[in-house]
VMD Tcl script that draws the C-alpha trace (Angstrom):
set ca {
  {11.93 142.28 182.90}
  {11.57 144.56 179.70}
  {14.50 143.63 178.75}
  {13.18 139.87 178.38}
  {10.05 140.66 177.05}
  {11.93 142.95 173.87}
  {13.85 139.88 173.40}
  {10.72 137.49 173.20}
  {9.71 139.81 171.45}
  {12.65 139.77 168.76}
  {12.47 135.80 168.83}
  {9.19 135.71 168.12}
  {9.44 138.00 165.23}
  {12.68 136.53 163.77}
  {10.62 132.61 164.35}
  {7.18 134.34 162.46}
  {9.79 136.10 159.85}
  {11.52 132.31 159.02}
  {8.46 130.41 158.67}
  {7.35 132.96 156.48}
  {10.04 132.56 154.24}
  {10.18 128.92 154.60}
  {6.39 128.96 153.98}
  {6.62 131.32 150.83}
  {10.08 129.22 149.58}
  {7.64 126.52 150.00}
  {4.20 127.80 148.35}
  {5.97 130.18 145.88}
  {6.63 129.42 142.35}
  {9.55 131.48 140.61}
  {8.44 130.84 137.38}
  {7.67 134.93 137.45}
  {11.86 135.23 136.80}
  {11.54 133.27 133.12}
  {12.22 136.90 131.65}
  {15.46 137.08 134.28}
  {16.42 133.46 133.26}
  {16.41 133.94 129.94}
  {18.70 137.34 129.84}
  {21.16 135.55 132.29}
  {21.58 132.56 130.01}
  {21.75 134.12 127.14}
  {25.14 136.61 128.73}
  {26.21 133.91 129.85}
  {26.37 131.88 126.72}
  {26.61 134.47 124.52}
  {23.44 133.48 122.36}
  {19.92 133.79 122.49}
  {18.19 131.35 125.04}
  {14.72 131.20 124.48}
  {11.54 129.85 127.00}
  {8.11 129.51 124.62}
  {6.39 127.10 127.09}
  {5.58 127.29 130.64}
  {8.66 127.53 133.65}
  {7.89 126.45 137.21}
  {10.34 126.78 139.94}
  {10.24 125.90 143.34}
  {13.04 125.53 145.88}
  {10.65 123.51 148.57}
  {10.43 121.03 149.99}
  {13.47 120.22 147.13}
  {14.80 122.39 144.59}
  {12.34 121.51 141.62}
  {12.46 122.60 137.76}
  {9.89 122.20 135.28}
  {10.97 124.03 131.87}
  {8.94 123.64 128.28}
  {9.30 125.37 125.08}
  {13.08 125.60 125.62}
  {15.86 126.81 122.17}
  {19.62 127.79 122.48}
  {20.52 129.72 119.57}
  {23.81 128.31 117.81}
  {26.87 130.03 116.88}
  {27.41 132.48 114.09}
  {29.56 130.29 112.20}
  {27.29 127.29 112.73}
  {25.16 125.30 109.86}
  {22.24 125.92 111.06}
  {20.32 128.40 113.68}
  {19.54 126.35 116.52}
  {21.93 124.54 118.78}
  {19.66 123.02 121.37}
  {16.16 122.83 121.49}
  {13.95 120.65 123.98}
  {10.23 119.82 124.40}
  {10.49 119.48 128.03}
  {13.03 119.31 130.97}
  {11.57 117.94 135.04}
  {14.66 118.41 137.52}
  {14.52 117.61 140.89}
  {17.66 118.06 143.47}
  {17.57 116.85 146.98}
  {17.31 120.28 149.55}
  {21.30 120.60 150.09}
  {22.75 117.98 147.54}
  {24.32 121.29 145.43}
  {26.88 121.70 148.52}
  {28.40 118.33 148.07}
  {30.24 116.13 145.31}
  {29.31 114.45 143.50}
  {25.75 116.67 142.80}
  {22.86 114.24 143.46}
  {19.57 114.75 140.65}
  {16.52 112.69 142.52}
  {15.07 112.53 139.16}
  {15.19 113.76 135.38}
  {12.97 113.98 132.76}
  {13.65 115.02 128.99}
  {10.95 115.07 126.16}
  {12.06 115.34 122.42}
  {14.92 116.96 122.65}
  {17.41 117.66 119.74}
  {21.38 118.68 120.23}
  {23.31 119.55 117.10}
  {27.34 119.68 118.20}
  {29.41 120.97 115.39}
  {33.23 121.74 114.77}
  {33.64 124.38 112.00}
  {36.51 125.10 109.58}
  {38.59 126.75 111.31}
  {39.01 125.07 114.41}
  {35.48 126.49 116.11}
  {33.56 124.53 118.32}
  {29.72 125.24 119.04}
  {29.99 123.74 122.49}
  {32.52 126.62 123.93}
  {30.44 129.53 125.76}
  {32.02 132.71 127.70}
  {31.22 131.36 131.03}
  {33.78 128.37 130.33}
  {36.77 130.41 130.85}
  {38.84 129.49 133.85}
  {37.33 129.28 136.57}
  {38.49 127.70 140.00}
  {35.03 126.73 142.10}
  {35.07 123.74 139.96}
  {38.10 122.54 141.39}
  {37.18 123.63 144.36}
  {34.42 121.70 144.58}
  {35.63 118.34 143.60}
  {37.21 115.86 146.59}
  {40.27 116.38 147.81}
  {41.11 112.81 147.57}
  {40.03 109.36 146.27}
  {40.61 109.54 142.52}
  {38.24 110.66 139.61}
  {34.38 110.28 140.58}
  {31.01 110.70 138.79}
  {30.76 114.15 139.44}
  {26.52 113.98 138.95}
  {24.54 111.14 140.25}
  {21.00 110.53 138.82}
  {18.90 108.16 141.08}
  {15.68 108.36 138.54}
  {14.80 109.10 134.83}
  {12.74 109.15 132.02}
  {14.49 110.25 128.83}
  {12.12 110.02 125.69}
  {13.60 110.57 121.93}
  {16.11 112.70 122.67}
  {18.65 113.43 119.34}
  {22.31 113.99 119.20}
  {23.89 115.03 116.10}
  {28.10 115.28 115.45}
  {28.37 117.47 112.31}
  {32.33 118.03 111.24}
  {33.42 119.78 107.85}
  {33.45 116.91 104.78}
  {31.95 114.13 106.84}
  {28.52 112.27 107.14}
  {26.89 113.14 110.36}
  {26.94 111.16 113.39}
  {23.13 111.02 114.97}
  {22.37 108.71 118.06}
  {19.10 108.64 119.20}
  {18.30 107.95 122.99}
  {14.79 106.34 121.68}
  {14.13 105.77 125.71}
  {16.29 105.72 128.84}
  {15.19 104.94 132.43}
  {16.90 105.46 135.81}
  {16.41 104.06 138.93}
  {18.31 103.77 142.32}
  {18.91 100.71 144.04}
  {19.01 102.34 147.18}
  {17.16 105.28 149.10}
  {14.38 107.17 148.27}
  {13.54 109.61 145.34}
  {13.06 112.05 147.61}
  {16.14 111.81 150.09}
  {18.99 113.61 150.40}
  {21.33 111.72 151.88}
  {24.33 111.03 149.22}
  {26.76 110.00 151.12}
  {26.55 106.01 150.68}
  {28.92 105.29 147.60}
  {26.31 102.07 147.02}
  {23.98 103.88 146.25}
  {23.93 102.44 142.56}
  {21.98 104.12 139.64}
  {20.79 101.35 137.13}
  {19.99 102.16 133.45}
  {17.83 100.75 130.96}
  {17.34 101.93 128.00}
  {17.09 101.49 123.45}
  {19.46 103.81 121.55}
  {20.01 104.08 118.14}
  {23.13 104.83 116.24}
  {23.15 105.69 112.79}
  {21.27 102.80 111.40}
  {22.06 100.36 113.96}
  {19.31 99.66 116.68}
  {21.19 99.31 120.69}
  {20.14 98.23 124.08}
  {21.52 99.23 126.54}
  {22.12 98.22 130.25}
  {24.21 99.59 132.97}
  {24.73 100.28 136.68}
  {26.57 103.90 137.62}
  {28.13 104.58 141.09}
  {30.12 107.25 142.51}
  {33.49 105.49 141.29}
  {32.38 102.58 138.93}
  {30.34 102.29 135.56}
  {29.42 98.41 134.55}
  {27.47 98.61 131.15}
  {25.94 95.99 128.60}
  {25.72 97.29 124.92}
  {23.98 95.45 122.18}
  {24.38 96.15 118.83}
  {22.55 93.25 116.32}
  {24.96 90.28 116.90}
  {27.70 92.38 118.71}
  {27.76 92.19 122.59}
  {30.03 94.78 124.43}
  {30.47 94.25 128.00}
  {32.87 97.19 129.93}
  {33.36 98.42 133.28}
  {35.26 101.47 134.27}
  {36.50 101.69 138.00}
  {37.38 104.95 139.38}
  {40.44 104.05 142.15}
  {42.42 106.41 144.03}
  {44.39 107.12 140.88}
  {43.18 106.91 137.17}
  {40.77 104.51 136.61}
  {40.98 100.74 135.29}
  {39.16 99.67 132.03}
  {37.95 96.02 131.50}
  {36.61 95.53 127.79}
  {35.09 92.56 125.88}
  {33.70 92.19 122.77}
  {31.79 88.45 122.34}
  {33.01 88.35 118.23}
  {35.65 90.66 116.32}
  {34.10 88.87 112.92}
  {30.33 90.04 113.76}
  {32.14 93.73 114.63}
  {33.85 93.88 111.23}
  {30.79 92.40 109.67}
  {28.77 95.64 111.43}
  {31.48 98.19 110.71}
  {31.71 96.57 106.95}
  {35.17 95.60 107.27}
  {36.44 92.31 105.95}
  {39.15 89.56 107.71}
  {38.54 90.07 111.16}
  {39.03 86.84 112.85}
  {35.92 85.08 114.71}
  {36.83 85.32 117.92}
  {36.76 87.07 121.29}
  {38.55 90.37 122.34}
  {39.25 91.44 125.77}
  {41.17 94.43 126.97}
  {42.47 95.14 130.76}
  {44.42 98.05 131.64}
  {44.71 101.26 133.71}
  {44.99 104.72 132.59}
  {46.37 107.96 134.68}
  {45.72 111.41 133.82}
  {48.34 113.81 134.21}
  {48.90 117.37 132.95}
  {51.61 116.72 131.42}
  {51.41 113.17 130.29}
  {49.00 110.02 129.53}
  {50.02 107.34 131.18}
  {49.16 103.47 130.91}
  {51.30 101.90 133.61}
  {49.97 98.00 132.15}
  {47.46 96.89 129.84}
  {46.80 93.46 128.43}
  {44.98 92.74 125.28}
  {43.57 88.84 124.17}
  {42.49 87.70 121.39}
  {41.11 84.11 120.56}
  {44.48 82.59 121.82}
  {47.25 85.33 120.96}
  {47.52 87.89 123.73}
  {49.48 91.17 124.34}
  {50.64 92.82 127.28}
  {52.77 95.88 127.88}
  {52.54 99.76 129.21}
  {52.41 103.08 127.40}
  {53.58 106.69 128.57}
  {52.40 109.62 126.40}
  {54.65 113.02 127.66}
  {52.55 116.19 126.18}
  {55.78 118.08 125.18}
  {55.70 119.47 121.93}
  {56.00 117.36 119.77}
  {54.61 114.69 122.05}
  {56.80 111.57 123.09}
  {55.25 108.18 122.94}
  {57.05 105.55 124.48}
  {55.73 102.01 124.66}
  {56.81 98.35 125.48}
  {54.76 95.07 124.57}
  {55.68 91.37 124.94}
  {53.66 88.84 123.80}
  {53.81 84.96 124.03}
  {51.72 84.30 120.68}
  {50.66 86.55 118.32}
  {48.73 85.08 115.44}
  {47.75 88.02 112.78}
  {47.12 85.39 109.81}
  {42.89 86.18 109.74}
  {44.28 89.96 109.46}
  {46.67 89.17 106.58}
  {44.98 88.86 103.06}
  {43.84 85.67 101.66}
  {45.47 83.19 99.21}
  {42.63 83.51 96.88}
  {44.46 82.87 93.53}
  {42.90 86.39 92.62}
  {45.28 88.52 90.71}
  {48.24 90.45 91.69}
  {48.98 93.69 91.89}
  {50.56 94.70 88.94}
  {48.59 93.00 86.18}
  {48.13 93.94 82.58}
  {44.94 95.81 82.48}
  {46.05 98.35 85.53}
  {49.20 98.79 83.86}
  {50.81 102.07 85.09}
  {51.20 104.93 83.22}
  {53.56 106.89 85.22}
  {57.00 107.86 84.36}
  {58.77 106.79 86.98}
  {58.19 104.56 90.05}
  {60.34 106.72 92.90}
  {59.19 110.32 91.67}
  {59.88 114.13 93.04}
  {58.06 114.01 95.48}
  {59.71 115.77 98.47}
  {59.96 113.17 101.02}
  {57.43 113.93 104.63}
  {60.52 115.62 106.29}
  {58.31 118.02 108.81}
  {56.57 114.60 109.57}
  {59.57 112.64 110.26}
  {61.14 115.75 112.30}
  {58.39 115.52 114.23}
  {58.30 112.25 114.84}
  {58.97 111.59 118.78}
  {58.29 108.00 119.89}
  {60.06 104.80 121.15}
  {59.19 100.96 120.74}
  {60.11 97.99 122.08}
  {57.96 95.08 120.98}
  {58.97 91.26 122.38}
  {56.96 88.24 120.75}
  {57.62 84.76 121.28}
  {55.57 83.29 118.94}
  {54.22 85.34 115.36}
  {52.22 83.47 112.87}
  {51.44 85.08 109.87}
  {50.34 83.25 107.15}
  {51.67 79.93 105.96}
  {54.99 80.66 108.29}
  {55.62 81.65 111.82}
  {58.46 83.28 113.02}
  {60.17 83.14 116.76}
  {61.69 85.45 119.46}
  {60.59 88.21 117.09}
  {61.66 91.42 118.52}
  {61.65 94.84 117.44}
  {63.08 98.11 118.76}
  {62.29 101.63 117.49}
  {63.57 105.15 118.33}
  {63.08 108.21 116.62}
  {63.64 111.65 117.96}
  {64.76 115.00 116.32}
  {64.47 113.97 112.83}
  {66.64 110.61 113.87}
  {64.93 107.41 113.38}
  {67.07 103.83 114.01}
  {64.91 100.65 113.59}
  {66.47 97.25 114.79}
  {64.66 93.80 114.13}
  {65.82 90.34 114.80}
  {63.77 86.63 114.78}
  {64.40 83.12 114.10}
  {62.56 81.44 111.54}
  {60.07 78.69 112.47}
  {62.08 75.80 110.96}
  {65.99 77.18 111.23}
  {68.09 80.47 110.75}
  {67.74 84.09 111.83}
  {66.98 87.06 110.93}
  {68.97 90.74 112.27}
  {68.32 94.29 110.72}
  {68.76 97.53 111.30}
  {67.67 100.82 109.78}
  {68.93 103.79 110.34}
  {67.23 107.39 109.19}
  {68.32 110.65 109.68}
  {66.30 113.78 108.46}
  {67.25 116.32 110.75}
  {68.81 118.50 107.79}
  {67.33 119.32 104.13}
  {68.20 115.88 103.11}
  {67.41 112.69 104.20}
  {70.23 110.17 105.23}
  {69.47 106.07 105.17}
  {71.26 103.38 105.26}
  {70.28 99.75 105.28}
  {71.63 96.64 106.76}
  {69.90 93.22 107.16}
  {71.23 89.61 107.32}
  {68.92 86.63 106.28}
  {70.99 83.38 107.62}
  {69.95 79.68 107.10}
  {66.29 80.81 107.10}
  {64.02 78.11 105.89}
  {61.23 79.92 103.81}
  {58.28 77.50 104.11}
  {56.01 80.36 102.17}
  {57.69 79.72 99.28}
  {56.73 75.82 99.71}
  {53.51 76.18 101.05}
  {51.84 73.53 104.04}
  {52.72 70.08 104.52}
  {55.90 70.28 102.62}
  {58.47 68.14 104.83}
  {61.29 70.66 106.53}
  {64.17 68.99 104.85}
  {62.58 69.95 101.54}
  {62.04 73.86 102.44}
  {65.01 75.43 100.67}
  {67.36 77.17 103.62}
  {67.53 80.86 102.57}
  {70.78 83.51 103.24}
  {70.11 87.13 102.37}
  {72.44 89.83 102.32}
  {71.59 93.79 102.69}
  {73.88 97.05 102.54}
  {72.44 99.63 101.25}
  {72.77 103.64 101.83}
  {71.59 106.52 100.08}
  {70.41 110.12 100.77}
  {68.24 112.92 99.28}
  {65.14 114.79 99.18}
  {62.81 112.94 97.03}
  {62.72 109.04 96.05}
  {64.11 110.06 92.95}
  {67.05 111.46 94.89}
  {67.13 108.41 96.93}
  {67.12 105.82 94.30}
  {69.75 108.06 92.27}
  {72.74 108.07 95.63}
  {71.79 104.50 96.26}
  {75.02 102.70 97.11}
  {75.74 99.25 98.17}
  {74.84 95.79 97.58}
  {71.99 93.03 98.05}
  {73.00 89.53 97.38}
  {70.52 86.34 97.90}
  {71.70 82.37 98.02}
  {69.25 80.05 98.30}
  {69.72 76.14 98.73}
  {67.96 72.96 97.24}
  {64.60 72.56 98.09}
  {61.14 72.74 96.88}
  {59.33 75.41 95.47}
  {55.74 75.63 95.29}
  {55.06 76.66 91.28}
  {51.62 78.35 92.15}
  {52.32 80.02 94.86}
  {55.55 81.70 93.04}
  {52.66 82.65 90.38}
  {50.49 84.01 93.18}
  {52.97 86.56 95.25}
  {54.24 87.62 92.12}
  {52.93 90.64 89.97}
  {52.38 90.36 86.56}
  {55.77 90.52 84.95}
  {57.23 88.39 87.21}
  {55.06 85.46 86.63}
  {55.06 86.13 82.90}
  {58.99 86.03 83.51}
  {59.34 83.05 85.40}
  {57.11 81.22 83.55}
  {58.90 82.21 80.33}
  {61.84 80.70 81.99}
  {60.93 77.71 83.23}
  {58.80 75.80 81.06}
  {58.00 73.37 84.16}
  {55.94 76.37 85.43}
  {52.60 75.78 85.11}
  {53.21 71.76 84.75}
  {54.48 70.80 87.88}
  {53.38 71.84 91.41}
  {57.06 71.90 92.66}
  {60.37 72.78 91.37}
  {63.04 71.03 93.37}
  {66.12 74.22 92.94}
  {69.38 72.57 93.55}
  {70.11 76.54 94.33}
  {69.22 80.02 93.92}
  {70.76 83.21 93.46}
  {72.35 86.54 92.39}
  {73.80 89.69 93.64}
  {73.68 92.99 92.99}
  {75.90 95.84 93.16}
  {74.91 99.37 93.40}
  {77.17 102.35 92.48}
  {75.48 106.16 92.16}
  {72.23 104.39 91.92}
  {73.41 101.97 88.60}
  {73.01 98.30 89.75}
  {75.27 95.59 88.02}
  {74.29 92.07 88.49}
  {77.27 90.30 89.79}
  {76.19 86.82 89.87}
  {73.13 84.88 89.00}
  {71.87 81.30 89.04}
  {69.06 79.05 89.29}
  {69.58 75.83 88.87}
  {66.78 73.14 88.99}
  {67.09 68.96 88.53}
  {65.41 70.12 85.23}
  {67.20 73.31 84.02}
  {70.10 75.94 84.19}
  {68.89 79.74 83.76}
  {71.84 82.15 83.97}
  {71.48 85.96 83.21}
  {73.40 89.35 83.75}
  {72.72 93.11 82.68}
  {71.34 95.88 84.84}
  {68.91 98.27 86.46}
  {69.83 102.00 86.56}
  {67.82 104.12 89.16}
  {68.78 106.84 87.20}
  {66.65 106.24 83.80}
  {64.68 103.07 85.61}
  {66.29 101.56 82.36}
  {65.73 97.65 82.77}
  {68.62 95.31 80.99}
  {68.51 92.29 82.28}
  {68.91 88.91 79.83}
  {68.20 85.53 80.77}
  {69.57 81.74 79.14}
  {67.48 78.43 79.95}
  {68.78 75.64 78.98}
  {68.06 71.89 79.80}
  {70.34 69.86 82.10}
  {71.36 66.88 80.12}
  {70.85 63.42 81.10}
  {67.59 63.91 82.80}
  {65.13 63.33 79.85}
  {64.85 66.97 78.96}
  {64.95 67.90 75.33}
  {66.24 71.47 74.02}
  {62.44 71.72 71.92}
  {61.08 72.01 75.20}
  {61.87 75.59 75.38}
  {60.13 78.00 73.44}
  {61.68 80.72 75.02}
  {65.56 80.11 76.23}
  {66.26 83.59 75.45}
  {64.43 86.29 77.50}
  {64.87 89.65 78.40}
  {63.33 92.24 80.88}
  {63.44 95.38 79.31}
  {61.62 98.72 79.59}
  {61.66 100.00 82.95}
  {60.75 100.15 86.18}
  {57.07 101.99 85.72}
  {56.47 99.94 82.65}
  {58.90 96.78 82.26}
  {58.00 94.66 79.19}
  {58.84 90.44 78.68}
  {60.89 89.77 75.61}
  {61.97 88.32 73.08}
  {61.50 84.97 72.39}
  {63.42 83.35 69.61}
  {60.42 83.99 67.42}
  {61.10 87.79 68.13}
  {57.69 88.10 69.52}
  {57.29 90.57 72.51}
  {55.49 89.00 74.84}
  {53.09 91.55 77.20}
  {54.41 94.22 79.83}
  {52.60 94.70 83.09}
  {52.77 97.49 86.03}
  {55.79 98.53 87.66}
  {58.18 95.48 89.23}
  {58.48 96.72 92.54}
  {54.89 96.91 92.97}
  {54.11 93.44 92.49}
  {53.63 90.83 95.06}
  {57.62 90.32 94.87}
  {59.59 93.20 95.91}
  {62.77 91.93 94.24}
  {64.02 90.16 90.75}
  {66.41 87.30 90.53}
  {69.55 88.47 88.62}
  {72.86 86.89 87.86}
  {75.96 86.10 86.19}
  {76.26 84.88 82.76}
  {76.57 81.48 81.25}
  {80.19 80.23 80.93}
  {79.73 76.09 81.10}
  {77.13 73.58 79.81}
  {73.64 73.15 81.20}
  {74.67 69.84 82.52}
  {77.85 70.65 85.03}
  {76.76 71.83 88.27}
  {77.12 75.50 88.76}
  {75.71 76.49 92.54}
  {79.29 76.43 93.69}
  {80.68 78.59 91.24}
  {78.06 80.95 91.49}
  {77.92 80.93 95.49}
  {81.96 81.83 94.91}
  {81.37 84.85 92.82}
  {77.80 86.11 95.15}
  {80.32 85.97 98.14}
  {82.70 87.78 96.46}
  {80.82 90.41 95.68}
  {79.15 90.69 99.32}
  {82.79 91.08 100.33}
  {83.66 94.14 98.55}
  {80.48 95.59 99.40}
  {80.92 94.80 103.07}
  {84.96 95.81 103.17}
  {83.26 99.49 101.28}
  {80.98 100.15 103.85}
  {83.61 100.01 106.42}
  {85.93 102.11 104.89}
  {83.07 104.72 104.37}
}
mol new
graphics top color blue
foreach p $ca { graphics top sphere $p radius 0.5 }
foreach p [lrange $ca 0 end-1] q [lrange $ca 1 end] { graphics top cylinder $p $q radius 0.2 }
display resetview
């Protein structure tokens, strides 16, 4: 019987004892510990935490914390001497929610708070503390299954004015402003703590502000999905973010690109609708986006991307397409003048100069690319089956490209790079075949009218500069183009200065007609130790003959290049017609010059050739017949000729 009455005894103590502590848990406020809370912050983060205002603690009946006055000192580094400082912080947990995952807050409150994350110089961060070494209760903690998660839910809040700054060396700050934010659950009560019900659904409202630009904002978060509503002026952006058992899947739209562009002040985006679908897995030693599909307006883009985080990193990436239209991203036929024109005429030397070419770039460049699109418009052309293939690893790049053209012909290249040693190694070879170039023509011009185009290629050369590059070059580009129409203005248009002002000067037709109709065009030439010979030239018109020869040394960037127009007889054109039947390009590359005319007047230079809206000059053998026989055959004889013997080289090397 004593036995049972000590035990009573013992129960009855240990039962008074726990509702004791439950009752002083209960009545007790903690906020005696503020000097205990501020010491074991600030060891923790290794800076000065600071509580001015009041702090009020109580773990019952739920874990509640009400915290004023509150300042994080920044780093030593930092631009200024506070990192985080808040008006006033109300959390409130359920009673056991800190044992599971995701952590449940019933409810939030921030006042007037202000957050100033900074990178420094030298690769410092102000966000990384002591206590964010490695540490495993974190992954501990998380589910052992059922894919990434919202790791904190927050069932209700009330976030007033509180300021986020991104400060980085040499840039403007970025400062968003939550003006007001509120939270509330869909379903159960502020005050439970049962978290177990995945719809439980947190819904946000709220007004932000980004730089200058005014927001509102609505979303709904749950344990594995985020569905949000952002609206910036005209600009409505509409994602959701699902968390599956792997990854997680991203749906993006954006109502107008053009309103975007107009918001981010950049110019040509097209008016239309964007949407992006894909999923994205998280590895540790790779990024991985098994599919993803991309629409815009009507073109649309699908494919997958695997990032391996080796060192360098390997990107490898396949896309197919069934149209791709990038003319509202391509610049507009204005009229506006070209690159190249007399009053930005260069002043430099040379156009390829010492620089040493990015080797450590190109060495480090680790990626592969395969791109498939049926349809590509660009503008005033479209091109088909367009494919393009990409490889570079090691300091080894190889490029291959093939299409047909929208009207007729193909198009094949391939360019291979190698940089692995203290020079660079190229070579060049692409094929142009029965291509019908309807840019040259321009819209509504019928197809039988669009000259059929055949380019020729071969090029190799190797060094460690351009200089170096343009000095080895060896090989041969040759160009034959049919009859056909030619849109005068739009020559005028893609071509720089000096160009126009040459073929202007030699056809007197230029700025009189809106077409030339070319019986043919073309040249070839012929590079040896980086001196290029003209081998052939012609362009012959219903109109005119112009034949020319000379050459361009890569050496000096000496131009020498002479041109003779003379009328085709029988077709009502007149030898006073020309005012300039003898022209030369002369100078050089950097600064060519337009000359002479048989007055001996120079006529005005412009910026360097290859930097014009033409990347190439029309060359070509010299005149050895009247203006009235028909020379496209002979010439095409001596252009193939030459191709030959630069083909039948290449071989042998």
């Amino acid at each position: 019987m004593m036995a049972v009455r000590i035990l009573k005894i013992i129960a009855a103590t240990l039962l008074s004892v726990c509702v004791l502590l439950v009752l002083a848990l209960w009545l007790v406020d903690f906020g005696f510990l503020k000097p205990k809370v501020e010491s074991t912050v600030s060891d923790l983060t290794g800076r000065e935490f600071r509580i001015d205002g009041e702090l009020s603690l109580h773990l019952l009946p739920m874990p509640t914390l009400v915290i004023e006055k509150v300042s994080l000192s920044n780093a030593e580094w930092a631009s200024e001497p506070v990192m985080l400082q808040a008006d006033k912080a109300y959390v409130r947990m359920g009673l056991l929610s800190w044992r599971d995952y995701p952590i449940v807050i019933n409810r939030i409150e921030l006042q007037q708070v202000a957050l100033v994350v900074e990178a420094g110089p030298n690769q410092q961060v102000n966000w990384s503390f002591p206590f964010m070494q490695s540490d495993t209760r974190a992954e501990e903690s998380k589910p052992k299954s059922g894919g990434l998660s919202i790791p904190v839910v927050v069932r209700s809040a009330d976030i007033q004015d509180v300021r986020i700054t991104y400060r980085q060396p040499q840039s403007q700050d970025q400062v968003i402003v939550l003006e007001s934010i509120a939270a509330t659950v869909d379903k159960g009560s502020d005050d439970s703590d049962d978290n177990d019900d995945d719809s439980n659904t947190t819904r946000l409202q709220g007004k932000l502000q980004f730089q200058d630009w005014p927001m509102q904002l609505s979303a709904a978060i749950s344990e594995h999905r985020i569905k949000a509503e952002l609206r910036v002026e005209k600009v409505d952006l509409n994602t959701q973010i699902d968390f599956p058992e792997q990854g997680f899947d991203i749906d993006l739209a954006i109502n107008s690109l053009a309103e975007l562009g107009a918001l981010l002040e950049l110019e040509g985006l097209p008016d239309a609708a964007a949407k992006f679908n894909g999923k994205l897995n998280l590895g540790e030693k790779q990024i991985e986006i098994p599919s993803f599909q991309v629409t815009l307006g009507d073109s649309d883009l699908a494919g997958a991307v695997q990032i391996e985080l080796t060192d360098p990193p390997r990107i490898e990436a396949q896309t197919k397409s069934t149209l791709l239209d990038l003319t509202s991203f391509l610049p507009a036929d204005n009229g506006a003048e070209a690159p190249g024109s007399a009053e930005s005429t260069s002043t430099k030397r040379y156009v390829f100069d010492d620089t040493p070419l990015p080797m450590g770039l190109l060495r480090a460049l680790n990626l592969k690319l395969d791109v498939d699109i049926d349809r590509l418009l660009l503008r005033n052309t479209e091109l088909k089956q367009f494919q393009l293939s990409a490889d570079a690893r090691k300091g080894k790049l190889s490029i291959k490209n093939r299409f047909s053209g929208y009207l007729s012909g193909s198009f094949a290249s391939s360019v291979n790079l190698d940089a692995s040693a203290d020079e660079a190694k190229v070579n060049v070879d692409s094929k142009v075949r029965d291509v019908r170039l309807a840019v040259l023509s321009g819209a509504g011009v019928p197809k039988e009218d669009v000259p059929i185009t055949n380019l020729n290629i071969l090029v190799e050369s190797s060094g460690a500069t351009a200089r170096e590059l343009a000095a080895n070059l060896e090989g041969g580009v040759a160009l034959n183009q049919g009859a056909g129409k030619v849109n005068n203005d739009l020559i005028q248009r893609f071509s720089g200065d000096i160009l126009s002002q040459l073929f202007t000067a030699l056809n007197p037709f230029m700025n009189k007609q809106e077409f030339t109709r070319w019986e043919c065009s073309m040249f070839a030439l012929r590079f040896t130790s980086g001196f290029g010979e003209i081998k052939g030239f012609l362009l012959q018109s219903d109109q005119l003959t112009v034949v020319g020869g000379g050459d361009i040394d890569l050496n000096s960037e000496a131009l020498n290049i002479e041109f003779n127009t003379k009328p085709r007889t029988g077709v009502g054109v007149s030898a006073d017609m020309f005012v300039t039947p003898f022209v030369k390009l002369g100078g050089t590359l950097a600064q060519p010059s337009v000359g002479l005319n048989r007055k001996g007047v120079l006529l005005s230079g412009g910026a360097a050739v290859l930097t014009g809206g033409m990347s190439f000059l029309y060359t070509g053998i010299m005149d050895r017949a009247t203006a009235s026989a028909d020379h496209c055959d002979e010439a095409r004889a001596v252009i193939e000729d030459a191709v030959e013997k630069v083909e039948a080289k290449s071989s042998q090397d």
